[in-house]
C-alpha positions as CSV (number, residue, x, y, z in Angstrom):
1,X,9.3,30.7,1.1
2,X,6.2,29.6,2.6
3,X,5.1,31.0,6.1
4,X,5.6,28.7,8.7
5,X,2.1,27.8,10.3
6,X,1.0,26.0,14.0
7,X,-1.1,23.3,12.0
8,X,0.9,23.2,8.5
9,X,-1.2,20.2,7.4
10,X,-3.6,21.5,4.2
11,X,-6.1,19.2,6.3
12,X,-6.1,21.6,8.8
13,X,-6.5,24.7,5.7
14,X,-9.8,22.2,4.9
15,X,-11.0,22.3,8.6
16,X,-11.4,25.6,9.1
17,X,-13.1,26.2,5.8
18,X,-15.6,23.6,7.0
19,X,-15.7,25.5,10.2
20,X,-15.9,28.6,8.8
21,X,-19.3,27.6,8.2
22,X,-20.7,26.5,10.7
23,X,-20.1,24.3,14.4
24,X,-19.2,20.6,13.5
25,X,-17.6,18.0,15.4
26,X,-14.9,16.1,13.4
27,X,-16.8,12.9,11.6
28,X,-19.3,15.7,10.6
29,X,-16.0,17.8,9.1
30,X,-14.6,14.8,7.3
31,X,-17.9,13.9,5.8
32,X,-18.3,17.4,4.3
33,X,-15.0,17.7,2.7
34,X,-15.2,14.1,1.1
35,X,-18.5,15.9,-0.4
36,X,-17.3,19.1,-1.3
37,X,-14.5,17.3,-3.2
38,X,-11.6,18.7,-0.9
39,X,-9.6,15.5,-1.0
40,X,-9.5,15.8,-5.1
41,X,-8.4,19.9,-4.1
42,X,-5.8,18.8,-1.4
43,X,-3.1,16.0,-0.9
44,X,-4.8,14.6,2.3
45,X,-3.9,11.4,4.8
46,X,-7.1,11.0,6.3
47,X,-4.9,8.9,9.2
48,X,-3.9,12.0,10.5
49,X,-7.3,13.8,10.5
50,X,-8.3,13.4,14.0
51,X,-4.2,14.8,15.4
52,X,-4.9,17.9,13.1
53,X,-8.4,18.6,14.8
54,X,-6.5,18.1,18.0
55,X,-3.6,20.5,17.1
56,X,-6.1,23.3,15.8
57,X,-7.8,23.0,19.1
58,X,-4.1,22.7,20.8
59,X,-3.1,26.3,19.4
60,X,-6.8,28.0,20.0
61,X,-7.9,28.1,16.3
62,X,-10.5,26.2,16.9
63,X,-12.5,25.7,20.3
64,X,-14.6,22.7,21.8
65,X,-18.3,24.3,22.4
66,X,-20.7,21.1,23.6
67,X,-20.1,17.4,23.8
68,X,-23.6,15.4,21.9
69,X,-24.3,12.3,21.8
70,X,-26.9,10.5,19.1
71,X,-28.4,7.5,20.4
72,X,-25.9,4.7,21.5
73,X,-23.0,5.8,19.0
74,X,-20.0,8.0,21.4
75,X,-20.0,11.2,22.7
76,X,-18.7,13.6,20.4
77,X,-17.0,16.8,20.8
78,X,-18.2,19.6,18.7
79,X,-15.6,22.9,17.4
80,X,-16.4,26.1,16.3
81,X,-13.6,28.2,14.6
82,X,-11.6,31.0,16.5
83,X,-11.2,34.7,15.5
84,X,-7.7,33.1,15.0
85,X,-8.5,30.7,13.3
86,X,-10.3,32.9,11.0
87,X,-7.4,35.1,10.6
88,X,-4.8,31.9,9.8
89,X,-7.8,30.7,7.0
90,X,-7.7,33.9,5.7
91,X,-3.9,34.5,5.6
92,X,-3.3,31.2,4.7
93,X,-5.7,31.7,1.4
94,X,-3.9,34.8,0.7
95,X,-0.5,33.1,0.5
96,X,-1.6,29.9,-1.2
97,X,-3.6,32.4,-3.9
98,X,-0.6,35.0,-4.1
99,X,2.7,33.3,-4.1
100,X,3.5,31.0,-6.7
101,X,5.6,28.0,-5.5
102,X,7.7,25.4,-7.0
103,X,5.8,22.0,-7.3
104,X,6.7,18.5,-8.4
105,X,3.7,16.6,-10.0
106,X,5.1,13.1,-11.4
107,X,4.8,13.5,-14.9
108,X,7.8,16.3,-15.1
109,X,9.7,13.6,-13.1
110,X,9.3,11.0,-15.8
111,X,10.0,13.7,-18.2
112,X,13.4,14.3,-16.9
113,X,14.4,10.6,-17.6
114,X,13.1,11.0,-21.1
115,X,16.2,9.5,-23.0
116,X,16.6,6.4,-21.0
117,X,13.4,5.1,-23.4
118,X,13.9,4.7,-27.2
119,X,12.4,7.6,-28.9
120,X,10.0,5.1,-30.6
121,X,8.9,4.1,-27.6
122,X,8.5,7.5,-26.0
123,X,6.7,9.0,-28.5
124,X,3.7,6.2,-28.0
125,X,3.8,6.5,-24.7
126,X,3.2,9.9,-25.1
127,X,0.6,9.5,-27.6
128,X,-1.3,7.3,-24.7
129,X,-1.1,9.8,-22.4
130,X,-2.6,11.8,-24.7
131,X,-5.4,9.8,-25.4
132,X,-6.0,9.3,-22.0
133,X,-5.6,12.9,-20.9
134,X,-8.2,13.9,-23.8
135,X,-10.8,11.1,-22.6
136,X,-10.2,13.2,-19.3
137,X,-11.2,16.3,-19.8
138,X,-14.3,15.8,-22.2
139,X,-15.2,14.1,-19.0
140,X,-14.3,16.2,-16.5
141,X,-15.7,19.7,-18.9
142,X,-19.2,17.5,-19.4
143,X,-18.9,17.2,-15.3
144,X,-18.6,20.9,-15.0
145,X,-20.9,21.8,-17.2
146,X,-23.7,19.7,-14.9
147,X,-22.7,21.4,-12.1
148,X,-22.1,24.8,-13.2
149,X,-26.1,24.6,-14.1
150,X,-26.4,23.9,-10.0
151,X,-23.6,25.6,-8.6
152,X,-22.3,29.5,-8.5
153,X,-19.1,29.3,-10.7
154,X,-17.0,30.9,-8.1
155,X,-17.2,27.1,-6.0
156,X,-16.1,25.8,-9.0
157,X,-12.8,27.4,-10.1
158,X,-10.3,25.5,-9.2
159,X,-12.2,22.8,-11.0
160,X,-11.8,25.6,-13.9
161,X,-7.8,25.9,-13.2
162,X,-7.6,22.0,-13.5
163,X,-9.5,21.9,-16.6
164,X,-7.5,24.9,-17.8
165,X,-4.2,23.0,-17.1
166,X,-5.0,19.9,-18.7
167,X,-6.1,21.8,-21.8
168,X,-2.6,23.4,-21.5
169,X,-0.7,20.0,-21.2
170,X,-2.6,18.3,-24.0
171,X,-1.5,21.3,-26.7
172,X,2.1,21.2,-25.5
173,X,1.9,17.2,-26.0
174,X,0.1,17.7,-29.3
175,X,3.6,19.8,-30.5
176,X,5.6,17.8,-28.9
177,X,4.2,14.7,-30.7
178,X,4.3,16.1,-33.9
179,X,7.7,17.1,-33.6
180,X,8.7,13.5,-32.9
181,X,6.6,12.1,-35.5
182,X,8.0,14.3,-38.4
183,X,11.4,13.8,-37.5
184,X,11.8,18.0,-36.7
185,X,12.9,17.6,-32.7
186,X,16.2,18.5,-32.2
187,X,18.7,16.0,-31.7
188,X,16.2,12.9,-32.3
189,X,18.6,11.2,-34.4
190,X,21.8,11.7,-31.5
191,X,18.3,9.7,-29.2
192,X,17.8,7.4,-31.9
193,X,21.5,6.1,-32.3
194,X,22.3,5.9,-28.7
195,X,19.2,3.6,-27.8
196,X,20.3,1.1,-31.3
197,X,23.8,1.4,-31.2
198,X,24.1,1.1,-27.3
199,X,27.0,3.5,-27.3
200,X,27.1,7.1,-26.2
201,X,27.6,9.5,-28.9
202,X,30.5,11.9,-28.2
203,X,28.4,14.7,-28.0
204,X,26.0,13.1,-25.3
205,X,29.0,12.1,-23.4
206,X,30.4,15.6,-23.1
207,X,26.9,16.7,-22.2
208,X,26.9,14.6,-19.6
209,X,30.4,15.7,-18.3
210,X,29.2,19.5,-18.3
211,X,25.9,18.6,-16.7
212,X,27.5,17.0,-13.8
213,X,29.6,19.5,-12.8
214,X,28.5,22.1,-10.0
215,X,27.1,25.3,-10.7
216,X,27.3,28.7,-9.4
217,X,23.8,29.3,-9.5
218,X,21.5,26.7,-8.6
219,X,18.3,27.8,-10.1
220,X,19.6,27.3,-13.5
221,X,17.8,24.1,-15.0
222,X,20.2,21.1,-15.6
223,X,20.0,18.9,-18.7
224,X,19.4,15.0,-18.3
225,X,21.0,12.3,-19.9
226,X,19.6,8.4,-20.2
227,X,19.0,7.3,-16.6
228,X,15.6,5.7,-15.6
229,X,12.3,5.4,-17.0
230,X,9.5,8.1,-16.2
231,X,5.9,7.8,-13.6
232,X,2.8,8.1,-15.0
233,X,0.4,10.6,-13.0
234,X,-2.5,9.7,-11.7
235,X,-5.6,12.0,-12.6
236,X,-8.5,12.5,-9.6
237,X,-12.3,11.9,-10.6
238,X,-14.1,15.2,-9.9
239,X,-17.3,13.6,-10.7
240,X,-18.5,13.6,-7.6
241,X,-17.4,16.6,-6.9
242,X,-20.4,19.1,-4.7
243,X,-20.4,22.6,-4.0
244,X,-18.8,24.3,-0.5
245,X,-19.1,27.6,0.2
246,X,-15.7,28.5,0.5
247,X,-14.6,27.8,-2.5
């Protein structure tokens, strides 16, 4: 389990990495994360930016140092990160970097609900997302690449982990795919009839049956039957992605 944290918001993880840097007030903070990519690292609501910079100051991770003010825009407030706040950056990296935790990115959703689509079907939306996926990372490696020849490597590795992952994905759709297309995936044909017949076969049904009932261990993965249609995930443009030095 995660530790519980004062400010659990990953806006507030951003924060101090910007702070960790130097003093900034907040328009200066969010300006620097939108550059360093953060956003693309980070499911942020930018709506709530300005309550997390109050709650880090609220529980002493970060402090107030000097109000400026530049020409006629408003007064602003300026922070500098805490000894606490270092240590909650720090432990908070540790965790994040350590503990592996159970995520739910959309495509395993729509994944789930394979069988409500006809295999036909499946297998060309599949092929699309392939095609798109591919398009993806010759973009985003080319995009690396350029910065890599700028940039030390180690602010770039979670660009490097996404890269890594898509490259995974796209050989597990490649298999997947030609499975489908030769015929060779296990009960295609059970798929097949129940999407042109309209009827559950017998063996689905029963399936279904033992799938539905409780079990004793709730970590062991369930099967699916036909139920709704999947998501399709939405992939962020690093493009304009620029170094930070915290990584």
């Amino acid at each position: 389990m995660p530790k519980r944290r004062k400010v659990g918001n990953l806006l507030a993880l951003a924060a101090l990495s910007a702070l960790a840097q130097r003093p900034m007030h907040p328009y200066e903070i969010a300006t620097a994360l939108r550059a360093w990519g953060k956003d693309q690292d980070m499911e942020f609501k930018w709506g709530s930016f300005y309550t997390v910079i109050g709650n880090l100051d609220k529980h002493h991770l970060i402090e107030a140092v000097e109000s400026v003010r530049e020409g006629r825009r408003p007064e602003r407030t300026v922070y500098r990160i805490t000894d606490a706040g270092r240590a909650e950056l720090v432990d908070w990296a540790r965790e994040l970097v350590s503990t592996p935790m159970t995520e739910h990115p959309r495509f395993r959703a729509g994944l789930s609900v394979l069988a409500a689509l006809h295999p036909d079907e499946a297998t060309g939306l599949l092929r699309q997302r392939l095609d798109l996926l591919e398009a993806a990372i010759r973009q985003d490696r080319e995009a690396l690449d350029a910065h890599l020849r700028e940039i030390p490597r180690l602010f770039l590795v979670e660009s490097e982990y996404d890269l890594a992952m898509r490259d995974a994905e796209a050989a597990w759709l490649r298999a997947l795919l030609a499975e489908l297309t030769s015929g060779s995936y296990p009960g295609l044909d059970t798929w097949r009839a129940f999407h042109e017949t309209g009827e559950m076969p017998a063996e689905l049904t029963e399936l279904a049956q033992k799938s539905s009932t409780p079990k004793a261990n709730p970590d062991t993965p369930t099967t699916h039957t036909p139920e709704a249609g999947p998501d399709s995930s939405e992939r962020p443009d690093s493009s304009s992605r620029r170094a930070d030095t915290t990584g």
